[in-house]
N, C-alpha and C positions, 0 to 999 in steps of 0.2 A: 595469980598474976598472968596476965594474956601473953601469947606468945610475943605477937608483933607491938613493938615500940609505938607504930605512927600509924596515922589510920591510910585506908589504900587509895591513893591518887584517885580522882575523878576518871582520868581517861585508862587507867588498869579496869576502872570499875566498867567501861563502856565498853572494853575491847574482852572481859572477863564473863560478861554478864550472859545469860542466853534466852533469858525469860522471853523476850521479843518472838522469839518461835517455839521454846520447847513449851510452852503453856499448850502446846497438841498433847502433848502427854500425860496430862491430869486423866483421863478418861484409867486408864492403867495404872497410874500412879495410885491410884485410888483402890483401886480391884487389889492390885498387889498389896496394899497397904493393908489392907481389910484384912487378904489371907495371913500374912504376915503377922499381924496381931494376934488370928485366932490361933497361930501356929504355937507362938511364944506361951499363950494362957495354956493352950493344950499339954505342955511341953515342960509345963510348972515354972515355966523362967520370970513370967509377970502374974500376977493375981487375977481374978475371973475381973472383979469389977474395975480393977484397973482395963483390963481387954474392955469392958462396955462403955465403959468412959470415954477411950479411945476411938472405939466405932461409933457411939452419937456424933461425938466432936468430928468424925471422918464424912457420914452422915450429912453433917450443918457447911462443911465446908463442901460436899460435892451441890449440895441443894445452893449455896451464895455462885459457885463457878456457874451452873444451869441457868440460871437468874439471871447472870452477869454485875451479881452483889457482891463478889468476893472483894476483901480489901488488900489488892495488893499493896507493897511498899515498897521506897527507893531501894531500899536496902536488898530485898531478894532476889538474890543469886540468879533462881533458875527457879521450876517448877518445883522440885521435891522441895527446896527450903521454904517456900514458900507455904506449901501444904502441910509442911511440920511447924512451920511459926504460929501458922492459924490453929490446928490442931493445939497445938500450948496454950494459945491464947483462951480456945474456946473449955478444953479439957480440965487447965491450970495446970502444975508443975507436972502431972501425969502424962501428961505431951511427950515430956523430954524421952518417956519409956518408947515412942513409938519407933526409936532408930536403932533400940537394942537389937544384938547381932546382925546387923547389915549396915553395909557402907554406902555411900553416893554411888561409888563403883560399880558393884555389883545390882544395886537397885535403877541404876540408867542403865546398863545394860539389858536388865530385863523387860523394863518399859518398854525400849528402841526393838526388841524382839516382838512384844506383844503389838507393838503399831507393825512390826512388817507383818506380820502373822494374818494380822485383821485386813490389810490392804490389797494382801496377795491374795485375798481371797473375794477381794472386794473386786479384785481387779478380772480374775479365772470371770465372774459373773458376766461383767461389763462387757467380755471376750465373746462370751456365746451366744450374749445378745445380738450384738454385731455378726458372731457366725450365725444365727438364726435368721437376720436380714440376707446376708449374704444368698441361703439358700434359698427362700422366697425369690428373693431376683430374680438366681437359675431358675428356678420351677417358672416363671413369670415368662420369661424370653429362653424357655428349652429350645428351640429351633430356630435363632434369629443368629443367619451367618455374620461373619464378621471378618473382617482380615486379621490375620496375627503377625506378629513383628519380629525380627530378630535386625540390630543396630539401628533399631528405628524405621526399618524398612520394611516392606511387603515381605513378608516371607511364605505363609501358609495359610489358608482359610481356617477358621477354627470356629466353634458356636460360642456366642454369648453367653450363655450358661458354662461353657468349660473354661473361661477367662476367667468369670465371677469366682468360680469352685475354685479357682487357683487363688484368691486370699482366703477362701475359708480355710484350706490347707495349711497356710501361713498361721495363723491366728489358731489354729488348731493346735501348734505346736509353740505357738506362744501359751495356751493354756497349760502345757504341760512343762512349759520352764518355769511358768509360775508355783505349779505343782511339787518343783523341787526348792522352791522356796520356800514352801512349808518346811518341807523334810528337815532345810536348813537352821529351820526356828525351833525342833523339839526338844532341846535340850536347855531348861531352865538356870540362867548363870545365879539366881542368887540363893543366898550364901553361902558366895564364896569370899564376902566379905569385901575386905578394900585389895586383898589378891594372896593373902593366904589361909583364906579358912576366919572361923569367929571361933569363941573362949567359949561356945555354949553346944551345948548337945542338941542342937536344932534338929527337926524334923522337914527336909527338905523335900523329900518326895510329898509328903501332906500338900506342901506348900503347890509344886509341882501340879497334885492332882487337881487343887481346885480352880487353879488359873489354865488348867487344858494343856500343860506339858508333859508330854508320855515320859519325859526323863529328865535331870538333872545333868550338868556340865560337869564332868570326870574330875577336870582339873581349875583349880581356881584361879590358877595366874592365866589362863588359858579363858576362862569364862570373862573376868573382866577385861580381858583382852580383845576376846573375839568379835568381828565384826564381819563376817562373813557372809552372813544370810542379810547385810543390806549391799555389800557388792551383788551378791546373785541377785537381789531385786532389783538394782540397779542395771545388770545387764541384761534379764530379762524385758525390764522395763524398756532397755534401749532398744533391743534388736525389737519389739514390738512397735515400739515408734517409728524405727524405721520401713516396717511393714507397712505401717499407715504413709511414711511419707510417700512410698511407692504406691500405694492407692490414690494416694490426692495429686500424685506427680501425672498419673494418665489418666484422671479427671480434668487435672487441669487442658490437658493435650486433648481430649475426645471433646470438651464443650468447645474448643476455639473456631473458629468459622472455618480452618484450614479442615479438621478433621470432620466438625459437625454432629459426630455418633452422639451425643447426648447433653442435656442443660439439668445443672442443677436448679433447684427452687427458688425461687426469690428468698424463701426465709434462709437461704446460706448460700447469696451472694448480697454482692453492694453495688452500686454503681463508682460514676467519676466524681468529682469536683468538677472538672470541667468539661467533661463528655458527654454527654446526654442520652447519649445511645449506649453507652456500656453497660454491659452487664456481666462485673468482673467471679469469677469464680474463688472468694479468698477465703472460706471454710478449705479448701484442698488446698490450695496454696501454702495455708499454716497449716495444717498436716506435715507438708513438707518443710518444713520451716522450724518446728517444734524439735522433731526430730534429736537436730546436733546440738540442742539444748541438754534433751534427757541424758543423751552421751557423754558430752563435756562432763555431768556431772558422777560419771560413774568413772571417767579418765581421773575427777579432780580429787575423787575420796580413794581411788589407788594410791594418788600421789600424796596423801594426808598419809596412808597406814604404810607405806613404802619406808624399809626399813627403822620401822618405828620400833623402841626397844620396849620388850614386856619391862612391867605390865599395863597399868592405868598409866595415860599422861593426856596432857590438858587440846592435845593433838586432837584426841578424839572426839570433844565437842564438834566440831566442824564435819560428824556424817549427817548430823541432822539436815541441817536447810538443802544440803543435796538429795537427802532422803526423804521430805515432806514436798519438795518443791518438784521432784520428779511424778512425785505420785498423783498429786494435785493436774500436773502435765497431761499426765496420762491418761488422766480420769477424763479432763476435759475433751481431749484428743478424739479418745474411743467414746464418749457419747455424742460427739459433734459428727464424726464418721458414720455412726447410726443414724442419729437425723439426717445427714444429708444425703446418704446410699436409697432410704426410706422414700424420699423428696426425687431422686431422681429421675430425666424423663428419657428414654433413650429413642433415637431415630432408626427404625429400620430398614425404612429404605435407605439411607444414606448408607449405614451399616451392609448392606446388602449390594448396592453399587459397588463400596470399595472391595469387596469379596469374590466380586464377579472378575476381575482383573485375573485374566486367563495366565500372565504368569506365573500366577501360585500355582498352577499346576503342573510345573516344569518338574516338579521333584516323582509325582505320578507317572510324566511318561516317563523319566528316565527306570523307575519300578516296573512300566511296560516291558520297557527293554530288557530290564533284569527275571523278567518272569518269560524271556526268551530267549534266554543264554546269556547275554551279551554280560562281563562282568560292571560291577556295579560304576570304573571309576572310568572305562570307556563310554557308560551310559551316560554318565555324568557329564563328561564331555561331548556324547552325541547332541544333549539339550542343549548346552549351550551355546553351542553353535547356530541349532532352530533358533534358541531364543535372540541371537545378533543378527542374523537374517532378516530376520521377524522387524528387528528394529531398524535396521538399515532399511526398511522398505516401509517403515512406518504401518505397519501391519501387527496385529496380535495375532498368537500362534494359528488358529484356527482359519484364519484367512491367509497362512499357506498349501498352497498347489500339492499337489501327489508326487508329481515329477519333484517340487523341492525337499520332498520329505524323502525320498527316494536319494536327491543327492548327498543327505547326510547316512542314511542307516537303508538298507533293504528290509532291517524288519520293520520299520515302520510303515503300516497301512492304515484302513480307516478305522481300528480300534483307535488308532491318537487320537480322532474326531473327538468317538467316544466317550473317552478318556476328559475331554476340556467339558465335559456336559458337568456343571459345578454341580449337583450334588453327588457325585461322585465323589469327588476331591475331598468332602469333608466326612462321609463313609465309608472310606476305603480306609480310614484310621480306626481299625479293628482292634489294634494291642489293646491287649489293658491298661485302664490308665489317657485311653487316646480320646480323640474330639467325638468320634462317629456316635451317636444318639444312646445306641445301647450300651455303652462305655460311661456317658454322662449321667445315664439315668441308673448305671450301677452308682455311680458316684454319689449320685444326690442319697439313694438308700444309706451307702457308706455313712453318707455326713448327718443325715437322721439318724439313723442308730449312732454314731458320734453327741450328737445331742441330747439324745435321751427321750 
């Protein structure tokens, strides 16, 4: 006699269902089903040719999903029932053996592990691709100055290549949050059953080794509970988008007519509707745009698992579409960033005009003065005083007098000249770490050997 009296509403069935997206997970489903099987025959708990029986019918139904022959039906659930109904169908009553000792519980969460597993690693790739580009650029424009910003404004000269090198750094340590994604995927939750263990002497690490998990989950209310390693892909994932957003954010700013330093390609831009002369930059634009996309959804599955009571509850359905739909973002995101970094054309004169702007080197002479006693925060105000002068007169520093350099400081002489002859300004950044040439081209080595 069935549990339930009456059959389940149409719209339980619509709002219950998940097949619409978790059908990503057959690829796993399947692998794990397979190990799973041989585990059970190994294990003595099913008979050898019940296990072959099982695996052809497992077999026929991955070969009808490759095809896109599988016959779904109204009736299933989600992907695993669907893959055990076919499996019965194709096996006969031997079917029904493939769900011995394991639950829905414990077998979706091992699935939703082996998709992060496979994406974070999909992803670490996608990453170095783009930092491979990245350093190409640098090596491409090693010497092409450039102004650098601090609140959007002129602040210091710096080379094109040490800007570029500043998202490989980013992305550099987005490959290593993906890194601990994995970590967070080594321990295999099933069976652990539907959340306290199964009635059978299963051989879990078997299971463990041949699906590529160095260890099984300690605790089984714990296992099918856990959902851990798809928030860290999900925050990995975000702070990586928004690395990108900031790439397409001063793309977008460098192609505008105001800036000029560089145009993306026709293949990622569009024009107007009604402009005829535009030629919009919206490859970077969505960059920036995607972003608070991938985020929302790593805010939305805190607020899913947020005080949620162990163990299994129907809560957890809802990390998937935040989990496929980020990744899919992501993916897009970082191969569009490659093509269009690849595509891009950069001006160096124009780049080189704004570089020239003698006030970026107000922070050098006030370093004059400090390599002349004078303490750093009087120097600081010795310049800026030159530099209001300067502008009260409509003059750049260099086009003042001796006598006016004299009325702000007695050390300054015609080293300040010196001092405004721009490549200085961008050589005299000797730390490590800094803009000056032999600093960059430590770096580019750094990011090669980073590469591999």
């Amino acid at each position: 006699m069935p549990r339930f009296a009456e059959p389940q509403d149409d719209l339980f069935r619509q709002l219950n269902s998940s097949l619409s997206f978790d059908w990503r997970l057959a690829p796993y489903d399947l692998a794990q089903s397979r190990a799973h099987v041989g585990m059970l025959a190994a294990a003595g708990i099913i008979e050898t040719g019940d296990r072959d029986a099982l695996l052809e019918a497992l077999g026929e139904a991955e070969r009808e999903l490759d095809d896109g022959a599988f016959p779904f039906h109204e009736g299933d659930e989600d992907i695993h029932m669907a893959i055990e109904r076919r499996v019965t169908e194709l096996a006969g009553p031997v079917g029904g053996k493939l769900h011995t000792a394991r639950s829905r519980n414990d077998q979706v969460a091992t699935d939703v592990a082996m998709f992060v597993r496979a994406h974070a690693l999909d992803t670490g790739e996608a990453l170095r691709r783009l930092m491979a580009t990245l350093v190409g650029l640098a090596e491409a424009h090693l010497d092409w100055a450039m102004p650098g910003y601090t609140h959007l404004q002129r602040a210091q000269p710096v080379y094109l290549s040490h800007h570029l090198l500043a998202y490989f750094w980013m992305f550099e340590r987005d490959v290593r949050r993906f890194e601990h994604v994995l970590t967070a995927t080594e321990r295999m939750p099933l069976g652990a059953g539907a959340m306290a263990g199964v009635n059978f002497a299963t051989d879990r690490r078997a299971v463990a080794r041949e699906l590529g998990f160095p260890a099984v989950a300690e605790n089984s209310l714990d296992a099918v509970s856990n959902r851990d390693h798809v928030l860290d892909f999900l925050s990995a994932a975000a702070t990586c988008a928004t690395h990108l957003s900031r790439l397409g954010g001063e793309l977008v700013l460098w192609s505008s007519e105001e800036f000029g330093f560089c145009e993306v390609s026709d293949a990622f831009a569009s024009g107007s509707s009604i402009m005829p002369q535009k030629k919009n930059p919206d490859a970077a634009e969505l960059l920036r745009a995607k972003a608070p996309r991938i985020s929302g959804h790593l805010v939305a599955l805190h607020g899913v698992l947020h005080g949620l009571p162990l163990a299994y509850n129907k809560d957890l359905q809802e990390d998937k579409e935040h989990l496929f739909d980020a990744a899919d973002t992501l993916d897009l995101c970082l191969a569009a960033a490659d093509g269009m970094l690849e595509g891009v054309a950069f001006d160096r004169e124009r780049l080189a005009a704004a570089a020239a702007d003698e006030f970026l080197a107000a922070t050098d002479v006030a370093d004059l003065l400090v390599r002349r006693g004078i303490p750093f925060r009087e120097a600081h105000g010795i310049v800026a005083g030159l530099v209001r002068s300067a502008l009260e007169q409509d003059k750049v520093l260099s086009e003042l007098t001796r006598a006016e350099l004299s009325e702000h400081s007695d050390a300054l002489d015609d080293e300040f000249y010196a001092v405004l002859s721009q490549d200085s300004w961008l050589e005299s950044k000797v730390s490590e770490g800094g803009t000056a040439l032999v600093r960059v081209r430590e770096q580019l080595d750094a990011a090669q050997a980073c590469l591999g």
